[in-house]
C-alpha positions in Angstrom: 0.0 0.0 0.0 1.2 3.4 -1.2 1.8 6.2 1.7 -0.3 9.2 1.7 0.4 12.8 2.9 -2.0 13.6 6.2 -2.6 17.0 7.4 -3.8 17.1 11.5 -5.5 20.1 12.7 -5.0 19.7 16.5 -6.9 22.0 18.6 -6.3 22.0 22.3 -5.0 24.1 25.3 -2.0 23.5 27.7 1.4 21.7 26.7 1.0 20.3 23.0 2.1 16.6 23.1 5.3 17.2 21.5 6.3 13.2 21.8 3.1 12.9 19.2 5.6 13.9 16.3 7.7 11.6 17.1 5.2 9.2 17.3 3.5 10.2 14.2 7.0 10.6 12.0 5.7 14.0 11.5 6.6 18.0 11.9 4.5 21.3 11.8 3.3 22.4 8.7 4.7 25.8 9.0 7.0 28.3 11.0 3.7 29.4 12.5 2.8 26.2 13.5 5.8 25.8 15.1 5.8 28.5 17.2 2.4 27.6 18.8 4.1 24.3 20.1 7.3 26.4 20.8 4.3 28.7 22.9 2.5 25.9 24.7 5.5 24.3 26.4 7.6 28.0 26.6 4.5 29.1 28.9 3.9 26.6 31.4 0.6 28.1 32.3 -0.3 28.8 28.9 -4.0 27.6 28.5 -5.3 30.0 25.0 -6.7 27.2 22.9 -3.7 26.9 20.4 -4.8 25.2 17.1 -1.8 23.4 15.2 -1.5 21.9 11.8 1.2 18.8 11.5 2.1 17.1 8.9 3.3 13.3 7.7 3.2 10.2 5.7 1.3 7.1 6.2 -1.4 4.8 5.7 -4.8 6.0 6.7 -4.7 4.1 9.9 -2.3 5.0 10.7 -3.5 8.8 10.8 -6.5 7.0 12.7 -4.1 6.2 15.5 -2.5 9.3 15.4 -5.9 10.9 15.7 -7.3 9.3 18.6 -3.3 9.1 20.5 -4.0 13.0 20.3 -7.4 12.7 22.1 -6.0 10.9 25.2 -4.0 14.2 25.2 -7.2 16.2 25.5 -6.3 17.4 22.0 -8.8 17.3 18.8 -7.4 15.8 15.5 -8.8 16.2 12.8 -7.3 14.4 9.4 -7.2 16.0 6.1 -5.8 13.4 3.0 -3.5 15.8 1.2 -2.2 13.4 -1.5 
């Protein structure tokens, strides 16, 4: 099966799971993006709903896990195919 290119919106608040890119094999989509991680774990008490967009290659469940290893963060995921 051929990899795909996945997009996650994560919206949440707090300290963004930064072990999830690891996890997912994946990086933020832009210098913006990286600098609302960089925000949520610069600021330990930084609780402003932060969305994020990430990006990596896979199979689709593999997004699916992704997904839902973001919701036992208390972060939403939601997964948009980009190729």
């Amino acid at each position: 099966m051929r990899n795909k290119t996945f997009m996650l919106t994560c919206t949440g608040s707090g300290n963004f799971p930064i072990d999830m890119l690891r996890y997912a094999a994946g990086w933020p989509m832009t210098d913006l993006d990286a600098e609302r991680i960089h925000r949520t774990i610069e600021l330990p008490n930084y609780r402003k709903g932060v969305e994020v967009a990430i990006t990596f290659n896979g199979s689709m469940g593999h997004a699916l896990n992704v997904s839902e290893r973001f919701d036992s963060f208390g972060w939403v995921a939601v997964i948009t195919e980009l190729s």
